[in-house]
N, C-alpha and C positions, 0 to 999 in steps of 0.2 A: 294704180291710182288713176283719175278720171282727170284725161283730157283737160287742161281750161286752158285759155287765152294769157299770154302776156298780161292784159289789163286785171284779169282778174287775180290775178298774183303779188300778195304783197313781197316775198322773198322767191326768187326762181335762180337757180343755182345748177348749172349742166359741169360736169365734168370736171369740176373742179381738184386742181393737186395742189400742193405743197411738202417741199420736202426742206430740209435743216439740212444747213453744213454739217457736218462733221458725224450728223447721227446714221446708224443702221439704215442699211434700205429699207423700205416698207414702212420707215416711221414718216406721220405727216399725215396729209389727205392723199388720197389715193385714187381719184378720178369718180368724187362722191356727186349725186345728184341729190336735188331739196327744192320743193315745190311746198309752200306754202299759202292758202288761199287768204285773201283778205280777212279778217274780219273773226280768222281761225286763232287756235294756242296750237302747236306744235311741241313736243317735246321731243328733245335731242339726248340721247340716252348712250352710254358707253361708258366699260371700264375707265379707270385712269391709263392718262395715253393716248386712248382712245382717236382723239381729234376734235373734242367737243369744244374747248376753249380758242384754237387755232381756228376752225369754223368759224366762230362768232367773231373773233381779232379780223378775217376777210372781211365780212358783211358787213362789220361795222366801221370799214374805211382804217382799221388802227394795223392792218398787215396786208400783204402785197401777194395776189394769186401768183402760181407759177407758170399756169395754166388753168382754160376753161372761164365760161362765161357766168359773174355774176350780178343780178339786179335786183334792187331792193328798193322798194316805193317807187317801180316804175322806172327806175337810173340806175348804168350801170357802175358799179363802185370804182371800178379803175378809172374812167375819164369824166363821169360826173362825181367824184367824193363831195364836190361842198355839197351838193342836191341833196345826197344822202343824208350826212351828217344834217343838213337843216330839218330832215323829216323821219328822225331815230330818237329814238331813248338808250342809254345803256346802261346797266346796272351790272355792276362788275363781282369777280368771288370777293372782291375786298375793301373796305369802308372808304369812302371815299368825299367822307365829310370831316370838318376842322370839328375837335373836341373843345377849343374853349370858344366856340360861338356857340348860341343856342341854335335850336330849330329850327326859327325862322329867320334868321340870320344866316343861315346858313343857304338856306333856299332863295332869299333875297338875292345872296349873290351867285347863288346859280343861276338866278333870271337876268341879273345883270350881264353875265358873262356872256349871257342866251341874246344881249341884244334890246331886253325888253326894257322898257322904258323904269324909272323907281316906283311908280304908282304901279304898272303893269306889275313889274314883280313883288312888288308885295301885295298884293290880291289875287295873284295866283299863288304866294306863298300861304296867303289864309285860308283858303280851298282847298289843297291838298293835307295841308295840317288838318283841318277837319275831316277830311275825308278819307286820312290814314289812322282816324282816332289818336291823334297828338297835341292836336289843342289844349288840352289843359297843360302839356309839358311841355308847351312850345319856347317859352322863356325858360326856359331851365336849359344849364348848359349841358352839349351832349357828352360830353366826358363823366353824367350822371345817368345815363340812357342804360337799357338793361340792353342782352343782345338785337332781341326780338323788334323792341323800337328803336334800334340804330338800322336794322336793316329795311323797316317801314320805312325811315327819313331816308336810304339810302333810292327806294322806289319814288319816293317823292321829288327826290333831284332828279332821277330820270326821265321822269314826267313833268316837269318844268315846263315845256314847252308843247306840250300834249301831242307828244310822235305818232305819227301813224303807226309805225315797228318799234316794236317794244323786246328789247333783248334783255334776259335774264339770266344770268351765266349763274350757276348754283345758287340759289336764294337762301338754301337756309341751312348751307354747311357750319356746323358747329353750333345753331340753336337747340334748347330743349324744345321738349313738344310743344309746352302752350307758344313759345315761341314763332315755333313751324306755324300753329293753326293763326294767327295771328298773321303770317305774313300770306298765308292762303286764302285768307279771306280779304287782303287788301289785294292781291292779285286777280280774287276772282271778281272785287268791284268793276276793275279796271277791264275784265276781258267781256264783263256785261254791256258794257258801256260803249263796246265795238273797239277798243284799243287790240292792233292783232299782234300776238305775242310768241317768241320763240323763244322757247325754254330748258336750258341745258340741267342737269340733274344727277344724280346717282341712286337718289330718292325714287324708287318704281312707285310708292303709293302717293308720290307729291306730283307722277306724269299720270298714272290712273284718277287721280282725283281732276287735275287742271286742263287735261290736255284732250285735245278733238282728235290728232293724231300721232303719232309715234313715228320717229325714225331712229335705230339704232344702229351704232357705230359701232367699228372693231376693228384692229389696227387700219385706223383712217378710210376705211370701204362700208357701207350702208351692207346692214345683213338681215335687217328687215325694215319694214314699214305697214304701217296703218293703223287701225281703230283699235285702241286696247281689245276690244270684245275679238277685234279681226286676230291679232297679233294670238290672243291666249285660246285661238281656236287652230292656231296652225300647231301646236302639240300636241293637239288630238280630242281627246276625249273627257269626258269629266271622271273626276277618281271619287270613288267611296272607298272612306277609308273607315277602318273597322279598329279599337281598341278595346285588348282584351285586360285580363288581369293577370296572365301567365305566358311564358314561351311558347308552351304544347298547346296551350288555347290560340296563339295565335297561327300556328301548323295549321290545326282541324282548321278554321277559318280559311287560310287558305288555299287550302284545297277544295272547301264549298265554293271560295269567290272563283276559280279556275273553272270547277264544271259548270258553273252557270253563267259562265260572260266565253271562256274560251281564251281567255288574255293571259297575259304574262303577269302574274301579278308578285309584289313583292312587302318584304317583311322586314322589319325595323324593331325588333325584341318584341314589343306587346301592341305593334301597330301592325297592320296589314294596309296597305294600299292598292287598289282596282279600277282599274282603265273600266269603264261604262259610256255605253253607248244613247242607252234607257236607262236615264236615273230613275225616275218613278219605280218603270216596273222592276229595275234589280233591285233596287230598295223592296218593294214588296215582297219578292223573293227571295231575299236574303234571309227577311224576317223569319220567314215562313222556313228557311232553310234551317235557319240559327235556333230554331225552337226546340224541331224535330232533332236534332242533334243535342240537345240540353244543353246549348252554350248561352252565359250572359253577358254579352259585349258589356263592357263602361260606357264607350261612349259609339256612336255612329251615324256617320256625317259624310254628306255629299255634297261637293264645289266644283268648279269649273276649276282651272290652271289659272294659276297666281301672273301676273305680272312680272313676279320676281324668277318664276321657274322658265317665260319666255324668255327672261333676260340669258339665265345661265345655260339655256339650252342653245342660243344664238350664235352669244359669246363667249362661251366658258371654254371652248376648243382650243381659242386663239389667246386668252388672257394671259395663263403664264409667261408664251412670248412675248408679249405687250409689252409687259412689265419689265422683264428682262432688258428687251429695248428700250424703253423710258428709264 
């Protein structure tokens, strides 16, 4: 990762541990680093266990390093906490709004609690209600809310006070889809708008979609980092994969994809899968190979590595202990 200045960092995190009474060694953080630029999304990725919620409890002033330096908005969380907490949002895995107040009632008294004056808060309770498309259900009580907009109103109380860090600890554990897109798209108002966000998940296509960078976690140690495109280029190669209509079809296939790449390639009943280097030209090749041979694939298709294949090639070594541990 490149170089920046203290200033230019909204979250810088060196070294950081934490370890639990009474738990296994190695559970906790583990002497993790986290550099996040101003102005960035970050997503914080890692099995369960992992250390992704224990992470965000430091940075957000709500648990106690054991070790190692962290600052956030500029302040470091152990001797400046008020600093912090005046210039955070937090949005936690769990609702954390009252069910028989409405909407805006609810945000009212987030702003209240926030300090802001009544007129203050409720003018920024009516800007966010509009702005998380809840206005028309803002008088309705939330104990009437479906998932999707309980977790909207839950981004809303976070945003109360319009934090420069924005923590989002799982957003959309237990939503359906339309759900999920619903709170993606109120997320991604929010990171247009320069709010810089750090984002814990399980969801690989909810940090591919939202996030500038990646860092994943595994029992509490960073075991990668960067740019989605960075991250699903360190497994190598792009795969064409070849579906046929029979076993033996998929045999002859590949052994064509072997003499023409050199790779290791492998077979899943009527699939075939090929590390490539030159999609184009083994694609053309292929063609040309598959004809001469009279085979008619079903289907055939060439991608880069999935998001989801970086995850379990990082961490899938260490998971079972994880879990084990946790």
């Amino acid at each position: 990762m490149t170089t920046r200045t203290t200033a230019e960092l909204a979250v810088d995190v060196r070294g950081l541990h934490k370890a639990f009474r009474g738990a296994k060694e190695g559970v906790g953080l583990n002497g993790i680093d986290l550099q996040v630029p101003a102005g960035s999304v970050c997503g914080l990725l890692g099995p369960n266990g992992a250390g992704k919620t224990t992470a965000v409890r430091i940075l957000t002033t709500l648990l106690r390093a054991d070790a190692g330096t962290v600052r956030v908005a500029g302040h470091d969380v152990g001797t400046e906490s008020r600093q912090v907490r005046e210039r955070i949002g937090l949005v936690g895995q769990h609702a954390a709004v009252d069910e028989v107040l409405d909407a805006r009632q609810n945000l009212v008294l987030f702003g209240r609690l926030n300090h802001l004056s009544t007129r203050a808060a409720r003018r920024r309770a009516d800007e966010l209600l509009a702005e998380l498309a809840l206005a028309d259900v803002g008088r309705r009580p939330v104990s009437t809310y479906s998932g999707g907009m309980r977790r909207r109103l839950d981004l809303a109380a976070g945003l109360i006070v319009a934090p420069q860090v924005l923590f989002v600890d799982e957003p959309t554990t237990g939503l359906d889809p339309a759900g999920r897109r619903d709170v993606w798209a109120a997320l991604r108002r929010f990171v247009e708008a320069g709010t810089t966000m750090l984002l814990t998940t399980q969801y690989l296509e909810e940090a591919d979609l939202l996030a500038d960078r990646i860092t994943m976690l595994a029992a509490g140690r960073v075991v990668g980092e960067g740019t989605p495109d960075e991250l699903k280029t360190r497994i190598g190669s792009d795969w064409m994969e070849v579906r046929v209509a029979a076993p033996e079809d998929a045999a002859a296939v590949a052994s064509i994809g072997h003499r023409l790449t050199g790779a290791q390639v492998s077979v899943d009943g009527v699939m075939v899968r090929i590390p490539v280097a030159d999609r184009t030209g083994t694609l053309m090749d292929m063609a040309v190979a598959l004809r001469e041979a009279g085979l008619v694939p079903l289907d055939v298709n060439v991608r880069r590595p999935s998001l989801d294949e970086v995850f379990f090639d990082l961490t899938g070594d260490v998971r079972e202990a994880e879990e084990v541990a946790a």
